[in-house]
N, C-alpha and C positions, 0 to 999 in steps of 0.2 A: 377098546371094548371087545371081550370075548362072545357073540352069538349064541355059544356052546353052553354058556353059563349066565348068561344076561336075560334071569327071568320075564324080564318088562318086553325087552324084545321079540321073548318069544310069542311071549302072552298077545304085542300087536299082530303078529306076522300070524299066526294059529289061527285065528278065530275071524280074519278078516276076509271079505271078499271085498277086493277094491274098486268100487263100482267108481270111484272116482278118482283113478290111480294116478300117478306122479310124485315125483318127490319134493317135500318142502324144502325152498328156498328163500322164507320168510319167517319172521319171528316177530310176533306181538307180545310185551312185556307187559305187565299190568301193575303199579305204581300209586296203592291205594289212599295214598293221605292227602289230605286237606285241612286248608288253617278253619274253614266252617262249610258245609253241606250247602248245596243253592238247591233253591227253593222244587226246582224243577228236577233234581238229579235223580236218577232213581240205580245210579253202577254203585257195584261196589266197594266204598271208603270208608276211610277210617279219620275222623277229625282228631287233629291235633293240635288246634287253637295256634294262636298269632307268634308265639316263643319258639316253637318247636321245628325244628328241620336239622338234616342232616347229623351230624353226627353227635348234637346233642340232645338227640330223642331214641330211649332206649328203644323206644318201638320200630322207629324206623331201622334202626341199627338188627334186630332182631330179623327185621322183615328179609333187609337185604341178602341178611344170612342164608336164610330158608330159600328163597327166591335162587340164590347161585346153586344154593344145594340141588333144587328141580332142576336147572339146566343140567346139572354134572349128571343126572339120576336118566333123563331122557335119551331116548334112543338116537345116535346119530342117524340119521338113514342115506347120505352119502352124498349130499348136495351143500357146499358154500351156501352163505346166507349173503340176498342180493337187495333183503331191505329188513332194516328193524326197525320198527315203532316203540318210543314208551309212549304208552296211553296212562290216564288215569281217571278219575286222582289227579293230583298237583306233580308229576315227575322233576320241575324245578325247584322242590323240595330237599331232593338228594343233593348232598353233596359232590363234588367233584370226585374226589376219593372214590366215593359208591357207585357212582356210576360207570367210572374206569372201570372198577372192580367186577360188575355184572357186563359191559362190553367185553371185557378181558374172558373172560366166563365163558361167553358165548366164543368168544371167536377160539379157547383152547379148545372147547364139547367140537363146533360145529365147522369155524372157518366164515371169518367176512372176508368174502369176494374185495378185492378191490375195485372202488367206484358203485361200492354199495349206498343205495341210499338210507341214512340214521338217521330218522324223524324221531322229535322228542314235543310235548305237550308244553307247555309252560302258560303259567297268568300273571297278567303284568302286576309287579309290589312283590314277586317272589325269588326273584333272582336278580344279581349284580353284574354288571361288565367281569369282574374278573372270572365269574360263576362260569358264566356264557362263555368266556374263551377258552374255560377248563373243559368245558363239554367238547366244544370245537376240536380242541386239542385231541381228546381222547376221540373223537374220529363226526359226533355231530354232526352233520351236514343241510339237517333241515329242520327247524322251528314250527308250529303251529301257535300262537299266539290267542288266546281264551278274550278275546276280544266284547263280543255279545253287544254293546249297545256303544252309542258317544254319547247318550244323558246317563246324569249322573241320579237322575231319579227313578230311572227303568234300570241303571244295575241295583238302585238298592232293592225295590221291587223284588228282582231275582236271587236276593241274596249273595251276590258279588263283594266281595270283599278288595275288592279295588276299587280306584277313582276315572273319570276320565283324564287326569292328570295324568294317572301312571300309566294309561295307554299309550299316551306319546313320550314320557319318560321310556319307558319299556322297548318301545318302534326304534330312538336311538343308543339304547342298549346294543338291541339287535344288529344296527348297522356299524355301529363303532365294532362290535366282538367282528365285523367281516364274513357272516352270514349271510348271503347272497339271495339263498332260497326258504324265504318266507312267507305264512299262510297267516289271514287273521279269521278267526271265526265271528260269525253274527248268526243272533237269532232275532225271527220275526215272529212277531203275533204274541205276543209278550204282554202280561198286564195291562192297560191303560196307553197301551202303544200306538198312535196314531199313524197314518200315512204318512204325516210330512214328517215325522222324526225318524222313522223308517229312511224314509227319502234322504235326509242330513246323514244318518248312519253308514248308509251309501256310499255318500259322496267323499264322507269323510275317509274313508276305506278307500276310496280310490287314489284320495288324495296324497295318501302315504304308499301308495305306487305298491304292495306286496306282491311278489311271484303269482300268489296264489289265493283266492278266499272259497271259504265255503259259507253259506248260506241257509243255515238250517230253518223249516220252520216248529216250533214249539207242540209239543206232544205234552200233556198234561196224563201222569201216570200215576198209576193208583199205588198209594204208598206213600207219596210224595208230597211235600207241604203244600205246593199247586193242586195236588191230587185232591186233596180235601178241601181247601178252598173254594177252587175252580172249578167248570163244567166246560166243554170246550164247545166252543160259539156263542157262549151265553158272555154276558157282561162282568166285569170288568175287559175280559178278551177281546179282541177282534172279532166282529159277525167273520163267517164264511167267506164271504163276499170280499169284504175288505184282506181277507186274510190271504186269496186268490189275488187281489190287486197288488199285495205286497209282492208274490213270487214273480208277478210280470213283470214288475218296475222292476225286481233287482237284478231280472233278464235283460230290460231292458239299460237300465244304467252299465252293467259288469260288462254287457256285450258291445256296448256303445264307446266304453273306454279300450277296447282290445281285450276282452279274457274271451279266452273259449268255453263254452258251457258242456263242457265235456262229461257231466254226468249230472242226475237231477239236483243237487245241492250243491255242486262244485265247480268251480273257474279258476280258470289258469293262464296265465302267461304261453306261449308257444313254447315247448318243451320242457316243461316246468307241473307238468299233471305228478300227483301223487301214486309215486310208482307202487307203494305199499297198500295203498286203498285200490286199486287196480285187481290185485291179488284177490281181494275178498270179492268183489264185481263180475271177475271173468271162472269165478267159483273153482279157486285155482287150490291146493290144500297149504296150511300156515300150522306153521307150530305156536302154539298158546301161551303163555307162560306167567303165572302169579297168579293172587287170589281173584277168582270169579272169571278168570282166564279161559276164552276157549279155543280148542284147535280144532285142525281138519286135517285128518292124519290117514293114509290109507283107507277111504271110506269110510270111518267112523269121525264123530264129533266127540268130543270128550272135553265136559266144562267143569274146572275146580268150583271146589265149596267156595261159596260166596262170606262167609264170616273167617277174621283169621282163625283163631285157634282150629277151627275144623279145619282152615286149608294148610296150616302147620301140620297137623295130625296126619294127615292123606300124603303129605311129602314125608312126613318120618317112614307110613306105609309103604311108598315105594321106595324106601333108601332100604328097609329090610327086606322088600320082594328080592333089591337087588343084590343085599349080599350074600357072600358066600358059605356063610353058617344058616342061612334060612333053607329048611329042606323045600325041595323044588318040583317032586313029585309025590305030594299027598301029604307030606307030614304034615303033624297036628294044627302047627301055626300059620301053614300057608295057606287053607280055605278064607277063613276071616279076614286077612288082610288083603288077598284077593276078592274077595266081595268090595271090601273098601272100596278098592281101584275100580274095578269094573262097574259099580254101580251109577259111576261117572259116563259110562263109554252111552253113544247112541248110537247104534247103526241105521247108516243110512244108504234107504231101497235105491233101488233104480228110479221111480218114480220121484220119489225125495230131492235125486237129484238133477231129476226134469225140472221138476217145479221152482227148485233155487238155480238153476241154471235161467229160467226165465225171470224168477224174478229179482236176480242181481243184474243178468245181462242186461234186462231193459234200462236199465236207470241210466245205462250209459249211452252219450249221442249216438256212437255208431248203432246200438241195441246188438241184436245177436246174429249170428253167421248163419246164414239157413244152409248150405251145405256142411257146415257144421253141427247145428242140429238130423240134417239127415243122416248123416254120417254114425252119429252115436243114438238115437233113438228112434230109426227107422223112418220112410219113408211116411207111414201110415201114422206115424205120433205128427208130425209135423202138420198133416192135411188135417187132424184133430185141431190142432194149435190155429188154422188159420179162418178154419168152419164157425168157430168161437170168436174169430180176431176180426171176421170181414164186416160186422157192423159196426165196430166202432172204426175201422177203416172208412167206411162211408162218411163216418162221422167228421172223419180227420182226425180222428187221434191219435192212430199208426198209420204210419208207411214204409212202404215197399221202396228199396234201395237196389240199383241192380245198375251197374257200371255210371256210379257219382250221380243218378237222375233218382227222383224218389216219383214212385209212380201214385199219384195220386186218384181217387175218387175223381168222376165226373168229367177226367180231361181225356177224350178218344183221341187215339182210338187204343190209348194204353189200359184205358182201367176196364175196355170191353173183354181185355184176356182173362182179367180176374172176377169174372161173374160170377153168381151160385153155382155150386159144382168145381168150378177151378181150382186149378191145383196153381201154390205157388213157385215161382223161378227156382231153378234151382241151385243157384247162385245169387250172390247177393243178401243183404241183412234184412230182420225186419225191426222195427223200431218204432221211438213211442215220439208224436210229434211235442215240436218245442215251443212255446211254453204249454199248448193245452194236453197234450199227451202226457205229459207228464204231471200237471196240475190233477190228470184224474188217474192216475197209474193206480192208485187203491180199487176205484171201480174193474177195471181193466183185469188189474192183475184178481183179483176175487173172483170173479166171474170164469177167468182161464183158470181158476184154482177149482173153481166147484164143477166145471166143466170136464177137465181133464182128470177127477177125482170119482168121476161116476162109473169109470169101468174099474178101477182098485179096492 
């Protein structure tokens, strides 16, 4: 790639202040099909019914096209890539071929690292043993598995297009293909969802031993078939109350079997944490990639069109920014297609990246580095952040970490340092307690958002 001539380049590099600098060593792909829409989803897909996958769907075939064309179209910016994600959407939809083809892609644009981690999405009834060791083969090293419930009347609920059969067909897919490092997802608070089947979903999830689980609980979004149905706490749903019991139990079960609760919806085995979800958490920058894709690139956000043919059109956009017949200063056709592109970009303030900086760091056990926060938003944003943070402190729902002890509320003569007035350690994390800390992180983080929002 020539600099000198590589409009998109310049176009980042010009106009950016990089308030969140570094360079991407991460890549999220975004893989938008599905055989049907669940009930709750609200990303976006593209349904193509129970016949259709891989290379005998012109759609898919189309997509994957476009989709390499954006990698080849983006700026290297000079860093190996040390994890890819397909998200979706169904990514066990692609074919082996396609997927080769879009890993091949990246690794000629960008460079995988070796010993990179390749996480890929998959729902069980969508993929074969032979499928799974073609992914493998082509470099895959880590599954999430679309799990959601073990009754077979809570996935229909949700609109799952699997069985609980094909969850344990699926689990020895996974282990025959010789895929070591696997995740299954669950969601609580689900339709008609009680405690005790909660509780079985659990155990059952335990019982099939994965690396990894994450634990979501259910967001009811407007747009969405739940969205119109449901009100969240009202019935059919989980009260509040029960919805809260769900997230302690699955504290209590996941920590009880050996995972670590190393972030608020995810556990893992001891070395075994999702290096690529880490990325987005420690609010590190990732490159985007495919419809409704977003990166964090040089201080700016920049998220594609959410419908294809618009996110087609916007990568034709940048394949003409890029070439070498599109005049490059001022001619007639480069305003327009420039708007295209940029109408995409967000820049993001300083403050912007206070506030995501606090509210991804929190989610994770450690929470966030206070000399790290002093360090990049001055001593005075910090004593803001902790003036806001000391009554729910009392409360126990954060705490103070400062060489492996968390200084808690009430016990002298540690927590008399941290009176009104006090300033916190200078050293050491602060962080949101487990499970209650995190059960009200929406209170918490709101209140630091309206708080630390009133001098901007």
């Amino acid at each position: 790639m020539n600099p000198a001539t590589d409009y998109l380049t310049f176009e980042f590099k010009k106009s950016v202040q990089a308030t969140n600098s570094g360079i991407p060593s991460s890549a999220y792909l975004h893989v938008p099909f599905c055989r049907r829409r669940c009930y709750y989803c609200d990303f976006p897909v593209f349904v193509v019914g129970d016949r259709k996958n891989g290379e005998n769907s012109g759609t898919i075939v189309q997509y994957v096209a476009v989709l390499c064309q954006e990698i080849q179209e983006t700026p290297n910016l000079g860093a190996s890539l040390e994890t890819v994600f397909f998200g979706g959407g169904t990514p066990s939809l692609l074919s082996v071929s396609q997927l080769s083809n879009i890993l091949e892609t990246l690794d000629g644009k960008f460079g995988i690292a070796a010993g990179a981690e390749i996480s890929i999405e998959i729902d069980p009834g969508t993929f074969t043993l032979e499928q799974l060791r073609g992914y493998a083969a082509a470099g895959v090293n880590r599954v999430s598995l679309g799990v959601q419930a073990f009754q077979d009347e809570l996935l229909q609920v949700c609109g799952r297009s699997h069985s609980v059969a094909d969850i344990f067909e699926a689990v020895e897919i996974v282990r025959s293909a010789g895929i070591v490092n696997f995740s299954l997802d669950l969601i609580s608070g689900l339709p008609h969802q009680t405690l005790e089947q909660w509780e079985a979903s659990l155990k059952s999830a335990v019982e099939i031993s994965p690396t990894h689980l994450s634990s979501y609980d259910l967001i009811v979004e407007q747009g969405t078939a739940f969205g119109r149905y449901f009100e969240a706490g009202a019935q059919p749903l989980p009260a509040d109350e029960t919805a809260a019991q769900m997230y302690r139990l699955a504290r209590e079960i996941l920590t009880g079997a050996g995972y670590e609760h190393y972030e608020i919806s995810n556990y893992a085995r001891s070395g075994y944490q999702c290096r690529h979800n880490r990325v987005y958490w420690e609010n590190r920058p990732y490159y985007g990639l495919g419809m409704g894709a977003a990166s964090y690139v040089e201080g700016r956000r920049l998220t594609r069109p959410r419908k294809t043919q618009e996110y087609y059109q916007w990568v034709r956009s940048m394949s003409r920014l890029n070439s070498p017949a599109t005049p490059k200063l001022g001619g007639e056709t480069q305003p327009e297609m420039d708007r295209e592109i940029e109408q995409n970009f967000q820049q993001v303030s300083e403050n912007d990246v206070l506030l995501e900086t606090l509210m991804l760091g929190l989610r994770l056990a450690e929470g966030v580095s206070l000399s790290a926060l002093t360090e990049k938003f001055t001593q005075q944003t910090v004593d803001k952040i902790w003036h806001c943070l000391q009554p729910y402190w009392r409360q126990g729902w954060v705490e103070i970490m400062t060489e492996d002890k968390a200084i808690h509320y009430g016990i002298a003569p540690l927590h008399a340092t941290l009176g009104e007035g006090a300033k916190l350690p200078l050293s050491g994390n602060l962080r949101l307690s487990d499970p209650e800390g995190f059960l009200f992180s929406n209170t918490i983080l709101a209140d630091l958002f309206s708080k630390l929002g009133e001098d901007n």
